[in-house]
C-alpha positions in Angstrom: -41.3 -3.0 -31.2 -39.9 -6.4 -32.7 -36.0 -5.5 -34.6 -35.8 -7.6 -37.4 -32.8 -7.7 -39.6 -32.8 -5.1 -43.0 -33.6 -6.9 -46.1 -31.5 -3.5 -47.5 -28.6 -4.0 -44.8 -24.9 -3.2 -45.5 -26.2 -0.7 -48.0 -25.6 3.4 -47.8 -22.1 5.3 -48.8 -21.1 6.5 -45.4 -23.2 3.4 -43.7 -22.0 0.3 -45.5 -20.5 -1.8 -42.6 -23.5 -1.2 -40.4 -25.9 -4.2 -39.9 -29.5 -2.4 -40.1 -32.4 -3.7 -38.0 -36.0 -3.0 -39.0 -38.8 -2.1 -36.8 -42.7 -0.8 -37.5 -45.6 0.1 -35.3 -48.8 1.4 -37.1 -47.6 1.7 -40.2 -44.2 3.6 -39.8 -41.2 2.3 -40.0 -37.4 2.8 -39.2 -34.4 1.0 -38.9 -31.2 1.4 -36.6 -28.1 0.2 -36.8 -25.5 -0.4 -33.9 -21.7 1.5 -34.7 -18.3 1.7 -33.1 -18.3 5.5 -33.5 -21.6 7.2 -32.7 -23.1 4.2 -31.1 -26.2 4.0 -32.9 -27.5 4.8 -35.9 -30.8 5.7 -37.1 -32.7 5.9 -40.9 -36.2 6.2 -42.4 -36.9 2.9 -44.0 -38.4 4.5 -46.6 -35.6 6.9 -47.5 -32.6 4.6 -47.2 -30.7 7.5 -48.9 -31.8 10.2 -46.8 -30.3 11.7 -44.0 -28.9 9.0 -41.3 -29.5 10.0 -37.3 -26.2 9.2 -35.1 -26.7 8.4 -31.2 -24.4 8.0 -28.4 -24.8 4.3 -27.0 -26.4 6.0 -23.7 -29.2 8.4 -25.6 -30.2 5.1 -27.4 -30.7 3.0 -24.3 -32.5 6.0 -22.7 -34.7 6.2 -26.0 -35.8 2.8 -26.2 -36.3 2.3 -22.5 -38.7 4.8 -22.4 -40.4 3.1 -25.5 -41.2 0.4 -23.4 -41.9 1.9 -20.6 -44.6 3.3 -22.7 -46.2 -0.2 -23.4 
């Protein structure tokens, strides 16, 4: 997956500060955002006020490293 910066970052009530990233494979997209509290942050592109996923820094990095260790 290629990150590519939110054309709807800094937007959300409890997410404004966060700097969303943007990624799609076949179709489906989502979009993460790093933050100082959970560590990461996660969203459904196409429900940007929907409910927000919250990650520790170290369940993130094992998540995408298992993403690429899929490719």
């Amino acid at each position: 997956m290629n990150w590519r910066k939110s054309s709807y970052s800094n937007s959300g009530a409890c997410t404004e500060a966060a700097d969303w990233r943007s990624a799609c494979e076949s179709g489906a997209c989502v979009e993460a955002a790093a933050c100082a509290c959970p560590g990461v942050l996660v969203r459904d592109s196409q429900d940007r006020d929907g409910p927000v996923l919250a990650f520790t820094a170290p369940a993130w990095a094992a998540f995408t490293a298992a993403l690429k260790a899929r490719r």
